[in-house]
N, C-alpha and C positions, 0 to 999 in steps of 0.2 A: 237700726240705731235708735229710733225712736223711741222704742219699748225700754232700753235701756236706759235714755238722757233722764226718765224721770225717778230712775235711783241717783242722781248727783244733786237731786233739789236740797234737800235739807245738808246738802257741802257747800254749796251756793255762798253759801256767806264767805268760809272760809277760802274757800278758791277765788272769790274776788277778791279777800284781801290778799291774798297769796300772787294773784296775777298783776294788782296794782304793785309788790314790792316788788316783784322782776320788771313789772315795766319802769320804775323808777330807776334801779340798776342797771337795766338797758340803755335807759336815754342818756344817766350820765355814762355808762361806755360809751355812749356815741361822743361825748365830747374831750375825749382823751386827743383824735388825731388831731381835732381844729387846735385846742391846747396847744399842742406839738407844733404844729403849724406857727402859732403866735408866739412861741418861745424862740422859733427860728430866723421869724422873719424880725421881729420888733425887739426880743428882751436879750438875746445869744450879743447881736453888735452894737447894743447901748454900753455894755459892759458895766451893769448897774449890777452888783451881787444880790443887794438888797429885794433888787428884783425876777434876778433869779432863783435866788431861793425864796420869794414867793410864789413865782408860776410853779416853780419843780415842786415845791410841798403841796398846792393846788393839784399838780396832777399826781399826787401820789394818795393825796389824800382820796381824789376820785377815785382812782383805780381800785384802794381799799373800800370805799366804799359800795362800788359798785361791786367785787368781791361779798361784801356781808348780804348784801340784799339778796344778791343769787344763792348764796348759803340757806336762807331762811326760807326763801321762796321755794328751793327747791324741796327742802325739811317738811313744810306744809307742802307742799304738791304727793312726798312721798307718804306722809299719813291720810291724806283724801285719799287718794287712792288704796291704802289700804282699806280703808273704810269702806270705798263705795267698791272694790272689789269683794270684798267681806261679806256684803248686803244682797251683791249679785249673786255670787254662790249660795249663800243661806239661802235666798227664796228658789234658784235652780233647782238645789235639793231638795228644798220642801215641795215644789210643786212637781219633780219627781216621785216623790212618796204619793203625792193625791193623783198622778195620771192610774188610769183603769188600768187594767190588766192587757186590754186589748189594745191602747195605747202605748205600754212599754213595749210589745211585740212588735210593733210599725216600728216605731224609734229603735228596737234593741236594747240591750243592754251595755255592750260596749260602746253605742254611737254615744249614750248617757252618759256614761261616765267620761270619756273623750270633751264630752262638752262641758260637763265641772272643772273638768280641770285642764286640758288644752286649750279649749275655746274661751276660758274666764282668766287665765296665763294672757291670755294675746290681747283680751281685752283691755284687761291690767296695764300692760304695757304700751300701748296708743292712748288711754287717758293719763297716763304719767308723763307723755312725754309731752303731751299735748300743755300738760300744763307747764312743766320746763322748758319747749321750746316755741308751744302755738302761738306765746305772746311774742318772746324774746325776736325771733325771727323776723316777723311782721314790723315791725318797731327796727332791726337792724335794717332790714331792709327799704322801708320808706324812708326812715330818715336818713341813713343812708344816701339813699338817692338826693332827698330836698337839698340834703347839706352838700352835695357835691354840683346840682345844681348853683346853690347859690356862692360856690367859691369859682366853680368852673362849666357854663354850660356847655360846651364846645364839646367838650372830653367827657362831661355827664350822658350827653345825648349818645355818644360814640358807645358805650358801654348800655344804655339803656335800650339801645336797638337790641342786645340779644336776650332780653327781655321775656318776649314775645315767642321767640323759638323755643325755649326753656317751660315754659308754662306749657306748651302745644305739644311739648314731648309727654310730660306728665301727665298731663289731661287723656293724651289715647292711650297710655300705656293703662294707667289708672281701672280705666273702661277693660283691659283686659286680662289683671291682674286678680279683679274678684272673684269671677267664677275660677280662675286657675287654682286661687288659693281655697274656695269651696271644696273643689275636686280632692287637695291635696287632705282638708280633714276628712272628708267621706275614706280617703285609705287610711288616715288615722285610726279610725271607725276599725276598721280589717282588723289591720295590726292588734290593735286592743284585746279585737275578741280573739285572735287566733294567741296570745301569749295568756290571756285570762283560761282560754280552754287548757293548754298546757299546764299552766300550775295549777289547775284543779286535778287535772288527770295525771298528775308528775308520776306519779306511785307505779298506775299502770302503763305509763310508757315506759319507764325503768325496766319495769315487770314482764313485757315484751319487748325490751329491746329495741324500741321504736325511735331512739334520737336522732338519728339519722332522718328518717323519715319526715321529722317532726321540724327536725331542722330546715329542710327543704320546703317543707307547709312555709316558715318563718323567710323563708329566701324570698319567697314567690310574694307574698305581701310587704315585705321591704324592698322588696325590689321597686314592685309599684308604686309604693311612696317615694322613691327615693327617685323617680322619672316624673310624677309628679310636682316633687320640691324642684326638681330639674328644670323642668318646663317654667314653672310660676318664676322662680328666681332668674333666669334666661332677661325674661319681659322685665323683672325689675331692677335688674342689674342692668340691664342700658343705661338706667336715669343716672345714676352717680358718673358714669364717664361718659355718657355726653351733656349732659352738665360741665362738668371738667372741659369736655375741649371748650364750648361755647364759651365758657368761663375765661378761658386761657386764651382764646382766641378776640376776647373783647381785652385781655390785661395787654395781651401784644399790640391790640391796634392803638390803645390809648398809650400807653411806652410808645409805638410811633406817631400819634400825633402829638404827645406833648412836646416829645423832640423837638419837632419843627417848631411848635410853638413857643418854647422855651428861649431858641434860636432867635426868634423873630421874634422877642420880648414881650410877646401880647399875653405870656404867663410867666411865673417864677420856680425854681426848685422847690422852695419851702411849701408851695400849693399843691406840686406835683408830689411831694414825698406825701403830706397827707392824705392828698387822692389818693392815690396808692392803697395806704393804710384804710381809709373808707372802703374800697374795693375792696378788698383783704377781707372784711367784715360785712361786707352784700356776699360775696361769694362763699362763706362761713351760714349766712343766710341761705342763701341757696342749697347747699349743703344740707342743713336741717332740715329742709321745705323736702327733699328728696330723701329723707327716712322717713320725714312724718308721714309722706305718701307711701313709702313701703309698708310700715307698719299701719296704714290707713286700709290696705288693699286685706292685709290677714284679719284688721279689729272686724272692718266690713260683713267677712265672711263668716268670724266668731260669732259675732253679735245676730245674724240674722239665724244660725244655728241656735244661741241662744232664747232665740225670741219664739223660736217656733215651739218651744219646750211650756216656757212663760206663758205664752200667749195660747195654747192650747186649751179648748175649754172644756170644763168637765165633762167626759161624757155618761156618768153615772149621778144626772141627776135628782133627786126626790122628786118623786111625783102625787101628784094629788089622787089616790085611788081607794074609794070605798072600803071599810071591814067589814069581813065577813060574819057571820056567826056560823063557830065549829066549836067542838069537845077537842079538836082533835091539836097538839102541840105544834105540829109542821105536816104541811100538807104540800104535796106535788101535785097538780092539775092538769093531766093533759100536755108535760111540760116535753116542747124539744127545742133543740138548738144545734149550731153550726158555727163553725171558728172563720169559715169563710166565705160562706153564704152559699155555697153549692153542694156540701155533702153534707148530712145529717149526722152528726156525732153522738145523737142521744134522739131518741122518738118515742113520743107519746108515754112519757113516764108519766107514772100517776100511786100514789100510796099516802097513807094520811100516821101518824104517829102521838097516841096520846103521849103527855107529858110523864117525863120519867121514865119510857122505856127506853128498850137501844133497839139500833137496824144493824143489820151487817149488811155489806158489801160485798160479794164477789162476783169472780167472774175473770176472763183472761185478760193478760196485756192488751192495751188500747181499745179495751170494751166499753171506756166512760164513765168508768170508777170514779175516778180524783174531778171528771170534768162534773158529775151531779154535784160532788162538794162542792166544788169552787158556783156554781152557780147557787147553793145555799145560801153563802156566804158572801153575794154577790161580787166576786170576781169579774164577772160577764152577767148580760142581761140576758134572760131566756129570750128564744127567736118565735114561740109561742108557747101558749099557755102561763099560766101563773106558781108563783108559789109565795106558800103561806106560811106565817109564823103567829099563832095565838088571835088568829082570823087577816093580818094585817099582812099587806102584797110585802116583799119584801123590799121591793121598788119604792114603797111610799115610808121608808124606815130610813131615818137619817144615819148616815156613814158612823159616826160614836157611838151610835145606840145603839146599832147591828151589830158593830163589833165587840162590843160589850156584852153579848149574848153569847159569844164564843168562847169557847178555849181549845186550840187548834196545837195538833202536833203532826206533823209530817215526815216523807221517808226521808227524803232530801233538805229537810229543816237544816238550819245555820244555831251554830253558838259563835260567841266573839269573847276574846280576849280577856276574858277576866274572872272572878271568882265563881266557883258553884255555884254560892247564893245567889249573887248580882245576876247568873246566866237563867237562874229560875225565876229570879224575881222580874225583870225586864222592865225596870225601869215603874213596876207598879207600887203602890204604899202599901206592900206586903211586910208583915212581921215575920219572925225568924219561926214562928213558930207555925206559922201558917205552908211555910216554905219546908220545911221538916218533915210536915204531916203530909202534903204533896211528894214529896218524897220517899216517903212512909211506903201509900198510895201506888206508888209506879214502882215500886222495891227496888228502889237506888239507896233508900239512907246508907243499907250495911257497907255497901262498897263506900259512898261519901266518907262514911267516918269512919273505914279503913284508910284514907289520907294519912298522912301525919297531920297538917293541917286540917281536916275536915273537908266542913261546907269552905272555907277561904281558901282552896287547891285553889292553883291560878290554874286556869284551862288555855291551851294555844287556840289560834285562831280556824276556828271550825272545826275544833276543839280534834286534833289526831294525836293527843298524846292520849285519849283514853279509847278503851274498845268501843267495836261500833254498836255493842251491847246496850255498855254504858252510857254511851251517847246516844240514843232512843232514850233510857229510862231518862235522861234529866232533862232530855223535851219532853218528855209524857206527862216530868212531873211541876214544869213550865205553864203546860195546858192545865193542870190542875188548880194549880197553884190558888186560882181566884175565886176558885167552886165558881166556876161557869152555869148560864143556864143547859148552855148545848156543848156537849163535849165532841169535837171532831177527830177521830185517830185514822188518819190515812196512811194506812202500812206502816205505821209507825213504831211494829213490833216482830216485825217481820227476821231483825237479827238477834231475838229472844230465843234462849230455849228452851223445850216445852213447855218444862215446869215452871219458868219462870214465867211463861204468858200465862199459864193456866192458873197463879199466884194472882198476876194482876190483874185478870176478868174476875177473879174472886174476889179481890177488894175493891174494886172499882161497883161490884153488883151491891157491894154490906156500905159502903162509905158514901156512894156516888149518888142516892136513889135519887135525889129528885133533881140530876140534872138526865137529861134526854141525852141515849151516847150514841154515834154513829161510829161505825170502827169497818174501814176498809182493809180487807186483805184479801192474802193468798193461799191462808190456810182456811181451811174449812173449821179447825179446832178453834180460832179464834173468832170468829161468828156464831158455830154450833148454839150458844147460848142465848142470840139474841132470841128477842120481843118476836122480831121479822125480818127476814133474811130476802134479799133480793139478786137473783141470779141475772148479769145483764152480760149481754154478747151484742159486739157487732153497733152498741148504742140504744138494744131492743132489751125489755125485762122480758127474756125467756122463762121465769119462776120468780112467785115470792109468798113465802110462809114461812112456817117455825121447820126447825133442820128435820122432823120425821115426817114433815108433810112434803116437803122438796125429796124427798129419799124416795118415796112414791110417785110424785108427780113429776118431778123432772131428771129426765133422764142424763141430762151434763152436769147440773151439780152430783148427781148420785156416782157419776163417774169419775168426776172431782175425789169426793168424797173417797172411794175406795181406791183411786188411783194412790192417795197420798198414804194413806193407814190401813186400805182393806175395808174402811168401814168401820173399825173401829177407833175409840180415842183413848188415849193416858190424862188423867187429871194430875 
């Protein structure tokens, strides 16, 4: 919670004024029974009108008044906490977007998104009510009691015994309610990702017939939430009914001793009916005190979810590391690495790239294609050796800067919800003209501005109203868009046909030169033209040269090579 308390500082202000006018509105509800009380005893058998309808407009006046306070109190409680839930999630997200790559894989994806919006729901909710009832309660409760002390100690004391047992319930249950409720978001977590994987993959569970199947995945993680929420709620649904009886069991004993005392004139009705009503409003207290705790047991477990997202500290940070002197644009040194410290997913790479050329990429599934990108582009930090951009480690390159040096299109890239432009332009202070000619560039315009609309087609979300064709070209022409220094195409043409790849290596070779292109695939046609072509297997560069020096020296690309065409290519 602590990591949290210091997004409520700059509310600070208005929560104290917010909690001074429900406490003002509380203490005068407290003085409605004694009211009641003194119209009974003293102003009811003077038979003075005058005086009765001064007490009656006194207590009605109170009542409304203490009505407006709570109205407004609670008006301000519910905009702070928009606020300071508003400020939670903003910085959640953002410092979602800064966690590494190798961070969101620990965390997941579904745990994250579960904690934007589950875990900041829960939180939401225990500081709203915190402010509606943390004071209110507290304030019903003590005075409360003072005031019934000071009308009736006898009967105070009778009801204040169960006190003690009430507090001792909540206290152990309290203690065992947080991890309950941790457990129950970690199957949130599940849930999440098992119905996120389903709507990604809707098409092909239709497409095999797998609802069933799919369905039963969906049983088996709500089931376990749903023994989870079982368990947590068990442990916190005791507090409201044993509360109740203790409660009930203190209202029966004071009902018998007032009796007796009543009896024995050492008290009066008029005392007893607003004891009564005091009780009525401790036990209304008590009441509140046992949701603030329920909802105390879920914020507890939200908030340290929360906190561990927040509180995560960079683990890609700039480092202080010497430049080199090279001719050469990006250089790989000696570079390998491991996803988890015990197998080698890439070994002893090493190739240097003047400025302006391109690499190709190939080589088979899970050979460490896409994982040499992503350490480019530092995704992950190499496990050894270095690499270099323009002499400079890429370690010692501040996160803006790096990525400014890119322009990046992938297989499995995202588009969102909105216009062609907007999906090319992404948020950068691109002109329409710069976005056109990117466009141009990736041989999307002709389909764009076969739209009726054009570049303004609204796209659906991950864009499946157009082919998977066309959805490559308008990430390829995304990645363009800003004439990057390094252009990175990671299979990202793989649903092209031929002539239309062989289209856009040809203007990406006349339009693109002096940005350096790296283009991973799994054709051989779209490499053939690189600068240098690197053949890797297994995480090892088995070849690397121009496509007629691999055709001699290596015998897997050469088998690539004629497996797909014979050997030969179509321009």
């Amino acid at each position: 919670m602590k990591t949290l308390l210091k997004y409520l500082k700059p509310f600070r202000g208005k929560m104290l004024l917010g909690l001074c006018i429900k406490a003002a509105g509380t203490m005068i509800e407290l003085l409605l029974p004694y009211i009641l009380s003194h119209i009974l005893k003293n102003v009811v058998g003077s038979l003075d009108v005058r005086q009765i309808l001064f007490w009656g407009g006194l207590m009605v006046l109170c009542a409304a008044a203490a009505c407006l306070c709570n109205i407004v109190a609670n008006r301000m409680a519910a905009r702070t906490t928009r606020g300071f839930s508003g400020t939670v999630r903003r910085e959640l997200f953002a410092h979602t977007l800064q966690l590494s790559a190798a961070q969101t894989d620990r965390f997941t994806v579904p745990s994250l998104e579960s904690r934007i919006t589950t875990d900041t729901y829960n939180v939401h909710q225990f500081i709203g009510m915190m402010q509606r009832m943390g004071i209110r309660a507290p304030i019903l409760l003590i005075g409360g009691i003072i005031i019934t002390l000071m009308m009736d100690a006898y009967l105070a004391l009778v009801m204040i015994a169960m006190l003690p047992l009430i507090f001792l319930v909540v206290y152990f249950l309290s203690r065992k309610g947080v991890p309950m409720y941790t457990r129950v978001q970690t199957s949130v977590d599940g849930m999440v990702r098992v119905v996120r994987e389903d709507v990604q993959g809707i098409r092909v569970i239709k497409a095999l017939s797998k609802n069933d199947y799919e369905n039963r995945r969906y049983d088996a993680v709500n089931r376990k939430l749903s023994q989870d929420e079982r368990r947590a709620k068990i442990v916190t649904g005791v507090v409201s009914p044993v509360m109740n009886l203790m409660m009930n069991c203190g209202i029966t004993a004071v009902v018998a001793m007032s009796a007796s005392r009543v009896a024995g004139h050492r008290s009066d009705p008029e005392t007893v009916i607003a004891f009564m009503q005091y009780f009525t409003l401790i036990s209304m207290a008590m009441m509140s005190v046992s949701r603030i705790f329920v909802m105390y047991t879920k914020c507890a477990a939200s908030a340290r979810r929360i906190a561990e997202v927040i509180d995560t500290p960079a683990e890609l940070a700039v480092q202080d590391l010497p430049t080199v002197k090279t001719d050469a644009h990006i250089v790989f040194d000696n570079v390998s690495f491991s996803y988890t410290g015990k197998h080698r997913h890439l070994e002893n790479v090493s190739f240097s790239l003047p400025r302006g050329s391109s690499l190709g990429i190939i080589g088979a599934t899970g050979s460490g294609k896409s994982t040499l990108v992503k350490l480019l582009m530092r995704f992950y930090d190499v496990t050894e050796g270095r690499i270099l951009i323009d002499g400079r480690d890429v370690r010692s390159i501040g996160h803006k800067e790096l990525s400014a040096m890119f322009g990046v299109a992938l297989q499995n890239d995202f588009l969102y919800a909105d216009t062609v432009e907007e999906n090319i332009r992404f948020g950068r202070d691109l002109s329409s003209e710069q976005i056109k000619r990117a466009a141009t560039i990736a041989q999307a315009d002709s389909f764009i501005t076969a739209f009726p609309d054009g570049y303004g087609h609204m796209l659906s979300q991950k864009g499946t109203n157009v082919s998977g064709g066309q959805k490559q070209r308008i990430l390829i022409a995304r990645a363009l868009a800003a004439q990057p220094e390094i252009l990175v195409l990671d299979d990202s043409s793989s649903a092209l046909d031929y002539k239309t790849d062989a289209n856009l290596r040809r203007d990406l070779a006349t339009y693109m030169k002096g940005s350096t292109t790296i283009t991973v695939a799994q054709r051989v046609s779209s490499v053939k033209g690189c600068d240098l072509i690197l053949v890797l297997e297994d995480g090892e560069v088995i070849g690397q040269g121009k496509h007629e020096e691999l055709l001699e020296s290596c015998p897997a690309y050469r088998e690539i090579s004629d497996s797909q065409m014979g050997g030969a290519f179509v321009e």
